[in-house]
Phi, psi and omega in degrees: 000300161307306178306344189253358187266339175298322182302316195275350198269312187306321174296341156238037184266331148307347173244318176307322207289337197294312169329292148336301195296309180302331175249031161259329178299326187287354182279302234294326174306329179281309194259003139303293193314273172351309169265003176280291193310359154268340164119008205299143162255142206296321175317306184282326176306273180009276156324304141328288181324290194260359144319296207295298158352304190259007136322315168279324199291315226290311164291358172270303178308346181278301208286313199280329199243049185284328216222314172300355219282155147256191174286153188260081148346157159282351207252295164302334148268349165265038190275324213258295195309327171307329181255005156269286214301295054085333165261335170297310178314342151317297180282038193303133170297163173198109190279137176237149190258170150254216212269341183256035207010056151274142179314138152237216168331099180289135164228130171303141151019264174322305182258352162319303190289319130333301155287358173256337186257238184185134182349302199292347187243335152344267204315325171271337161281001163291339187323302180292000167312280173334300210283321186274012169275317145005272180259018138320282198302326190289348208272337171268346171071061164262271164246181181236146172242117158254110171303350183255033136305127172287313183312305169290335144308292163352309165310274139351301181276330165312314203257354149309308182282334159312294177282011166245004162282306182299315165319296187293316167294329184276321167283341161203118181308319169096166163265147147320093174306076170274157172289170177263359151266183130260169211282150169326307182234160176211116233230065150283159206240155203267161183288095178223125203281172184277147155246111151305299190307327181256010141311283214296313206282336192290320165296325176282337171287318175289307175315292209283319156322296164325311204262319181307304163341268156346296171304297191299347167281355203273310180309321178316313194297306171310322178292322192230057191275063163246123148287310191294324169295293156345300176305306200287303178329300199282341158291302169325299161299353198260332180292299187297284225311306189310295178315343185274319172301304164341283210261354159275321167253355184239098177278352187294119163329302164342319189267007197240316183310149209215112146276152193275139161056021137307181195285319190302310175306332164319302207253330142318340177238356151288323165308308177299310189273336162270311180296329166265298190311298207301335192256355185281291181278349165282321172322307181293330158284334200279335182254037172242303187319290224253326188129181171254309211304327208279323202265344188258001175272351164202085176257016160336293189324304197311328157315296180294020184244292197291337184283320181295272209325291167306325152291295197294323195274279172315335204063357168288166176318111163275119155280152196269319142004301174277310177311290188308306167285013180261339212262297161344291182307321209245358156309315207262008158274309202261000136309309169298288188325306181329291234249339171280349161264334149318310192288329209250031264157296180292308164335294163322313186288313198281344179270343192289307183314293180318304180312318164319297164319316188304311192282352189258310169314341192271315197273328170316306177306311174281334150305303187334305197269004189265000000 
């Protein structure tokens, strides 16, 4: 009985951990938002953040990968400085004016678009992180698709119907599904009115960012295959890259200071130590094991994680726009799964059968010559 219960955990530990990941990733949304709504500047959070990450990774990756480690080439770091960057670009500034068109606050990219929507419509249209990674991967011979397959039908149709999901959240909205209580925690928010449209380009620009991401840690992963050394590289450059952008906008001494056990410390040291170090180095086995197509499936769950939270919790707005097309969405991702695991099932097979041939050949050869 253990052994058959260690057979199934091993054979699924690539999907609890991708699982994990999703419904932890789904807290990083509240409680960034919270301390941006507290005044946190997104530049300094950043820094922090992949600072601290990559301050935690770097002993465990200098001990544990010491003697598997390879060399770190000029040519391969700046491969690894390209993919922190490339992840800071997530975090893209985006200056929003106010009503007397001055510049005000810069906030990146991700959550510029988080205040123009709203969490719960961010995380289902990330849904589409997966299909373009997808069709990212096939454009890279990363994967393959047979289309005269059910398995490749399976793909294929999976990531149509996902992206007529995300279609259907981003263009209509719906009426609002209120509670029937009020919410538990209450959550304010700063006054920045919704723009759907420029909320919807900034997020879908943050997708397309994302899934580039992804691929590239996957070519990176063949070169450098440590994850904890990796997890530590790319936090690190990316904690410089951010301080460089940081101490060119933000001069207020004021802005760098962290009061101890406020929203700000909170969410800087759960982000850091969990949202980067911890989630950073599971994505990275998991695409090392499974694929980047693999790592990126499933981020549908983080959806039904920020919609319970943000309804059930938050008091916020369910649209039914976003319900119906989050539903969409995570039908036609679990297609793709469907046909991305028929593939590797298929892969398995033709290599056990090739290896099978070698050997009946082999053995041929050696009557032959006897």
């Amino acid at each position: 009985m253990a052994c058959a219960l260690k057979a199934i955990f091993t054979t699924y530990k690539p999907h609890l951990s991708m699982v994990l990941v999703q419904i932890l990733s789904a807290i990083v949304y509240f409680i960034t938002e919270a301390a941006f709504n507290q005044g946190l500047n997104p530049y300094v959070y950043v820094t922090y953040r992949y600072s601290l990450a990559g301050w935690l990774m770097f002993p465990f990756a200098y001990f544990l990968e010491r003697k598997s480690r390879p060399k770190l080439t000029l040519a391969l770091f700046l491969e690894l400085f390209f993919v922190a960057l490339l992840a800071l670009t997530i975090f893209l500034p985006v200056f929003h004016f106010d009503k007397k068109n001055r510049v005000a606050l810069p906030i990146n990219m991700f959550f510029t678009s988080m205040r123009c929507t709203s969490p719960t419509f961010v995380a289902s249209v990330f849904n589409t992180v997966s299909s373009l990674t997808f069709v990212i991967a096939i454009l890279f011979r990363i994967e393959v698709v047979d289309a005269r397959s059910p398995r490749g039908i399976a793909k294929i149709l999976g990531t149509l119907v996902s992206l007529a999901g995300v279609t259907i959240i981003t263009l209509y909205k719906g009426p609002a599904l209120h509670n029937l209580w009020d919410d538990p925690i209450h959550m304010k928010r700063l006054s920045v009115h919704e723009n759907w449209v420029k909320g919807s380009i900034l997020t879908i620009a943050s997708c397309i960012t994302w899934s580039s991401w992804y691929i590239m840690q996957a070519f990176t992963m063949k070169k450098y295959p440590c994850q904890l050394s990796l997890t530590a590289w790319i936090t690190c450059i990316g904690g410089a890259q951010s301080a460089v952008f940081a101490v060119f906008l933000e001069h207020k001494p004021a802005a760098w200071s962290l009061k101890m056990f406020t929203i700000d410390f909170w969410a800087i040291t759960y982000c850091g130590i969990v949202g980067s170090a911890f989630l950073i180095f599971i994505q990275l086995w998991c695409m090392n094991v499974k694929g980047p197509v693999f790592a990126a499936m499933f981020n549908p769950l983080q959806t039904v994680m920020v919609a319970v939270l943000a309804y059930f919790v938050f008091g916020e707005k369910l649209y039914t726009g976003s319900l119906l097309g989050g539903v969409i969405v995570i039908i036609g991702l679990y297609l793709l799964l469907w046909g991305k695991e028929r593939d590797q099932a298929y892969i398995k097979t033709q290599e056990q059968s090739s290896s099978h041939c070698d050997e009946q050949k082999v053995t041929v050869e050696d009557l032959a010559s006897a």
